[in-house]
Backbone as JSON, one array per atom type, in Angstrom:
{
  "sequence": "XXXXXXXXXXXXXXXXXXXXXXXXXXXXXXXXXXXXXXXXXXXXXXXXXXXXXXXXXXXXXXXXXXXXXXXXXXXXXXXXXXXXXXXXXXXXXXXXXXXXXXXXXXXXXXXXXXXXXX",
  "N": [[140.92, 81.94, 109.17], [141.84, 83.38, 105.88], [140.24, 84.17, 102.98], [141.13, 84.31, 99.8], [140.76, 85.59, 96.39], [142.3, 85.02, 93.67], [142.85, 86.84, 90.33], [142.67, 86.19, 87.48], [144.13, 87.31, 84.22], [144.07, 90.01, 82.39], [141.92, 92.29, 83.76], [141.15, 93.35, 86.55], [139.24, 93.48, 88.24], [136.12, 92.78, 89.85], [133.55, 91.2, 88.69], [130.5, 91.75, 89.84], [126.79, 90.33, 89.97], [123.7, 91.26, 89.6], [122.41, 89.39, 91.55], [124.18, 89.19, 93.34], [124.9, 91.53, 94.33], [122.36, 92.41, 95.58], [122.28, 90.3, 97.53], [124.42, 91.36, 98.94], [123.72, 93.91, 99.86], [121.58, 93.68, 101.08], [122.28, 92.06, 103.48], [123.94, 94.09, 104.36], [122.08, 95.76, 105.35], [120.77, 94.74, 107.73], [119.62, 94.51, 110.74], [122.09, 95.49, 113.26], [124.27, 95.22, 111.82], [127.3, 96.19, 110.62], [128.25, 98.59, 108.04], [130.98, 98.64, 107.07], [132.01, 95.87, 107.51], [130.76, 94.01, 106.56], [131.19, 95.07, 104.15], [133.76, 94.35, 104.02], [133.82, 91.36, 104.47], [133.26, 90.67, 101.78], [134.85, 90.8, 100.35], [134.91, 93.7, 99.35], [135.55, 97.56, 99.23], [134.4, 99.84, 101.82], [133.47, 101.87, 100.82], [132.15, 101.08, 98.44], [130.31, 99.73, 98.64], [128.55, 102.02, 100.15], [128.74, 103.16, 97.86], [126.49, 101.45, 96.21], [124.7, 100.97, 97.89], [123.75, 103.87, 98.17], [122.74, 104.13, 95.45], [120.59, 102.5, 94.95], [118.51, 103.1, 96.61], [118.06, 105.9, 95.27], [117.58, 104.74, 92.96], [119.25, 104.42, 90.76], [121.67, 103.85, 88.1], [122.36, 100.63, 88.94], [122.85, 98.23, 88.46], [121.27, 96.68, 89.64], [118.04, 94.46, 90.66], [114.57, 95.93, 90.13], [113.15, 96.68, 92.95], [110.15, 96.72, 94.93], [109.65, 99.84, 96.56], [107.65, 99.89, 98.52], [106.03, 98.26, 100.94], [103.74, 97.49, 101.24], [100.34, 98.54, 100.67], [97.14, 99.88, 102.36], [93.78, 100.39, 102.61], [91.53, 102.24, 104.86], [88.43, 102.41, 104.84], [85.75, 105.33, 105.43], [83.48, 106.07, 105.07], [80.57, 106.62, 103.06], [80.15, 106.07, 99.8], [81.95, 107.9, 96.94], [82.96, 109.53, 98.68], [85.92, 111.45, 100.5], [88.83, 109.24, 101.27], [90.55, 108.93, 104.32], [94.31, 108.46, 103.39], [96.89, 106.78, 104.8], [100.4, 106.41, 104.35], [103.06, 105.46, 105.3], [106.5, 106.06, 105.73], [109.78, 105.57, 104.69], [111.74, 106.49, 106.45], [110.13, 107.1, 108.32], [107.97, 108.89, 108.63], [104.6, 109.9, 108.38], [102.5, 110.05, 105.71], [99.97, 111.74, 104.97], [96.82, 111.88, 103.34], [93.83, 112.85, 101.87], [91.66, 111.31, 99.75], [89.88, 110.58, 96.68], [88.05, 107.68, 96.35], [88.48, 106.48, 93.77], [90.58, 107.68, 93.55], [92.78, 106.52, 95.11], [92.75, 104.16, 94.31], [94.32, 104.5, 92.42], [96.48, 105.96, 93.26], [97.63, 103.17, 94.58], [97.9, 101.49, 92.63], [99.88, 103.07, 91.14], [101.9, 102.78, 93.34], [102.28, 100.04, 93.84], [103.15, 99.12, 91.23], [103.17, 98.61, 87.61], [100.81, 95.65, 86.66], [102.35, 92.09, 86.85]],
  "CA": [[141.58, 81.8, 107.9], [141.45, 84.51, 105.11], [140.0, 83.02, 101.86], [141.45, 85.14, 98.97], [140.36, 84.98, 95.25], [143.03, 85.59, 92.16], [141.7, 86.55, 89.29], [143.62, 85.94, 86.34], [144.22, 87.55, 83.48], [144.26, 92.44, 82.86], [141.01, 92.82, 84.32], [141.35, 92.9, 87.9], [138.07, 94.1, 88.78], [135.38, 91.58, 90.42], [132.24, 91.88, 88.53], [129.27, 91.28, 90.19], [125.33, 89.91, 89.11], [122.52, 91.38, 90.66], [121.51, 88.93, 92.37], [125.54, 89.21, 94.08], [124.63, 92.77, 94.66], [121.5, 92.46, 95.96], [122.43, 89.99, 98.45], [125.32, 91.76, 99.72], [122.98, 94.95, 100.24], [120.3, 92.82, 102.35], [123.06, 92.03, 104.44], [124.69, 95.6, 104.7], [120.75, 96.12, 105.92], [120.49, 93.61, 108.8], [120.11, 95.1, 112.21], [123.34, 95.4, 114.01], [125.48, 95.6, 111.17], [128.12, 98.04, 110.04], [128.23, 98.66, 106.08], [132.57, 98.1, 107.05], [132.1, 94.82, 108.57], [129.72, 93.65, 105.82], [131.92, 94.98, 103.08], [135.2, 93.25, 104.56], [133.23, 90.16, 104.49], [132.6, 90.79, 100.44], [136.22, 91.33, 99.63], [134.46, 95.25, 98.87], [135.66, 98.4, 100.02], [133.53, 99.99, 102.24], [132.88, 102.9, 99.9], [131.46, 100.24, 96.8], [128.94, 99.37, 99.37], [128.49, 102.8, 99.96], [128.26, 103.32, 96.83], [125.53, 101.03, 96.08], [123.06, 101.54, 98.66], [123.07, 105.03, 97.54], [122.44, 103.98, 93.74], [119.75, 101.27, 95.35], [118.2, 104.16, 97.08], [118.33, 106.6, 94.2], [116.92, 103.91, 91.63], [120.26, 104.46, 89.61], [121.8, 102.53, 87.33], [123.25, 99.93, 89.6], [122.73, 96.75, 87.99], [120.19, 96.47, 90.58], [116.86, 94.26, 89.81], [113.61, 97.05, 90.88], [112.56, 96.27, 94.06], [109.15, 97.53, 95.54], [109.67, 100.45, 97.58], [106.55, 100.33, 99.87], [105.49, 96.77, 101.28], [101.86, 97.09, 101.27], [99.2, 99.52, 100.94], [95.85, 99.78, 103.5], [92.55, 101.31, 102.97], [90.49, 102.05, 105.3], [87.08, 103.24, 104.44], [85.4, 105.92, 106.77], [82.41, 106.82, 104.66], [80.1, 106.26, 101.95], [80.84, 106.1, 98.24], [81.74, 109.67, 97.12], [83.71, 110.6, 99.92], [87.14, 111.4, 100.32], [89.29, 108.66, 102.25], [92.25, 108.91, 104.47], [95.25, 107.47, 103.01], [98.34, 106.68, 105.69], [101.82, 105.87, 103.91], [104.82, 105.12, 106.11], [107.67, 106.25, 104.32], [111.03, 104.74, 105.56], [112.34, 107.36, 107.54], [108.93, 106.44, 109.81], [107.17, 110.1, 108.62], [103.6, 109.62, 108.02], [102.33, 110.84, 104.87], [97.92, 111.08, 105.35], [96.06, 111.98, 101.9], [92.4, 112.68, 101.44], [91.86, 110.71, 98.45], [88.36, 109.62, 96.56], [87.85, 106.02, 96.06], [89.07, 106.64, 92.18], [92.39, 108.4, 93.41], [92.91, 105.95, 96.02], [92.76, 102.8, 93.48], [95.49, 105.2, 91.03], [98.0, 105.73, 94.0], [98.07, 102.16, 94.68], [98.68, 101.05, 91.01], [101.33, 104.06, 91.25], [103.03, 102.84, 94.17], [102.98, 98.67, 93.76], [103.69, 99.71, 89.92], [102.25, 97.73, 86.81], [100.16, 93.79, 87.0], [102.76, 91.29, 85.48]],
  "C": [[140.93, 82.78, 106.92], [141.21, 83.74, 103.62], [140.48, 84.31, 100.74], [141.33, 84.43, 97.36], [141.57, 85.67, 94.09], [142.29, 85.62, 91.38], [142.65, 86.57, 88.22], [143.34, 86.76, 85.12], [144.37, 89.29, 83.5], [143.38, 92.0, 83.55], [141.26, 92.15, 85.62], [140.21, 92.98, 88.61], [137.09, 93.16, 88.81], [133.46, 91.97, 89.34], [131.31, 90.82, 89.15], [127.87, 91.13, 90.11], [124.49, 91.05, 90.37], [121.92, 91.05, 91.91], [122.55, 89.18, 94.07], [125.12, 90.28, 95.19], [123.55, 93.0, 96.19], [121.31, 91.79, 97.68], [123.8, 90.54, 99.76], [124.36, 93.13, 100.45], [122.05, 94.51, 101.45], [120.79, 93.09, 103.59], [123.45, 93.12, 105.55], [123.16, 96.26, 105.76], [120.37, 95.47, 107.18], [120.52, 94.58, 110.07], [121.19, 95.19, 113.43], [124.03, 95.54, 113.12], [126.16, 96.51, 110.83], [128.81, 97.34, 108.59], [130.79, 97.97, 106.21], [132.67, 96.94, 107.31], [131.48, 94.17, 107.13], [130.83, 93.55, 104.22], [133.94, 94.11, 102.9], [135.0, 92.02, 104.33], [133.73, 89.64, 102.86], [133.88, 90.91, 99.65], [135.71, 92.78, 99.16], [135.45, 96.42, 99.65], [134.5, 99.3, 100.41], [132.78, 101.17, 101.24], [131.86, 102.13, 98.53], [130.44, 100.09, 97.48], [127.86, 100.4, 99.32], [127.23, 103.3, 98.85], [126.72, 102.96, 96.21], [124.48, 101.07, 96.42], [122.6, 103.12, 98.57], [122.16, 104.9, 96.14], [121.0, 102.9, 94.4], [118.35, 102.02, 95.73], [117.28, 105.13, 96.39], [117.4, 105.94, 92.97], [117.88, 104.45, 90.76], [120.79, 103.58, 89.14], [122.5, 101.72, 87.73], [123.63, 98.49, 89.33], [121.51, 96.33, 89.23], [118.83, 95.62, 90.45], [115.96, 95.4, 90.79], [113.23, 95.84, 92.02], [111.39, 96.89, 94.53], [109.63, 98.2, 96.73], [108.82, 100.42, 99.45], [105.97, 98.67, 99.52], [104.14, 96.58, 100.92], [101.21, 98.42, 101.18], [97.4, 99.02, 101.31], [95.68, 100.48, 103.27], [91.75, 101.1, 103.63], [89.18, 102.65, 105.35], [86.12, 103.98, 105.4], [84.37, 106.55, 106.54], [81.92, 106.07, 103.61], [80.74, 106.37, 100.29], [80.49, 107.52, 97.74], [82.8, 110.57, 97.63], [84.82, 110.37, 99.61], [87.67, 110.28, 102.05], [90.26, 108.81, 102.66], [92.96, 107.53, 104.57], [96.56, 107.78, 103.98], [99.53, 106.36, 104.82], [102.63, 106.16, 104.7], [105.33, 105.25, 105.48], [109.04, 105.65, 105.42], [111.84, 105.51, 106.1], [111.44, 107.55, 108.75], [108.02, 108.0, 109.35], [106.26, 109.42, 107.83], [102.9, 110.74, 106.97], [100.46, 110.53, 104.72], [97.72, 112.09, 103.89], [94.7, 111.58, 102.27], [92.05, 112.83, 100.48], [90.25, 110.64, 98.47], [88.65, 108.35, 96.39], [89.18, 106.05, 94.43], [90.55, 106.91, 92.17], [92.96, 107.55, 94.62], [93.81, 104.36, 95.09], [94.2, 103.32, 92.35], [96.58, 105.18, 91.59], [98.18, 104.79, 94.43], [98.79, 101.25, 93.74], [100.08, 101.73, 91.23], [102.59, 102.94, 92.47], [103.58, 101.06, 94.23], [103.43, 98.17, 91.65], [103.32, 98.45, 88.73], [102.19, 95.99, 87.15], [101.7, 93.25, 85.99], [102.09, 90.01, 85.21]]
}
């Protein structure tokens, strides 16, 4: 059975919250899925989806709430105080990004990358 929503009144256009957004994107993200299958689901066309996970991507203005890019950051220390440490980042295309950081610039690109205390 096909569940279909009227919407009454000019505006024909579905607006959707963040949080709408956000959870339709998750989805569109799941392993096995296809962004057409996902957006069929959503009453969307596949292009709005599209659309979105580019803008999501991008950090554009999508109505989007920020999400942390990078899960976690690991140091592992391979010397005395002083020294420069190597820093690993996984980036999400799987390329490994290594940095020989000091302690000081180590503690700055972590602030940087899980982005201000609230």
């Amino acid at each position: 059975m096909v569940e279909v929503s009227v919407l009454p009144g000019r505006e024909r256009r579905r607006k959707w919250s963040a949080e709408e957004k956000l959870r339709v994107l998750e989805e569109s993200y799941t392993p096995g899925m296809r962004v057409a299958d996902v957006a069929r689901r959503h009453g969307l066309h596949p292009n709005q989806l599209h659309a979105w996970r580019r803008q999501a991507r991008e950090g554009g203005r999508s109505g989007l709430p920020d999400k942390p890019r990078f899960v976690s950051v690991a140091v592992a220390a391979e010397g005395g105080a002083g020294t420069a440490e190597l820093v690993e980042i996984v980036l999400r295309n799987g390329r490994i990004l290594r940095l020989r950081l000091a302690a000081a610039q180590v503690a700055r690109l972590a602030d940087v990358l899980e982005g201000p205390a609230r």
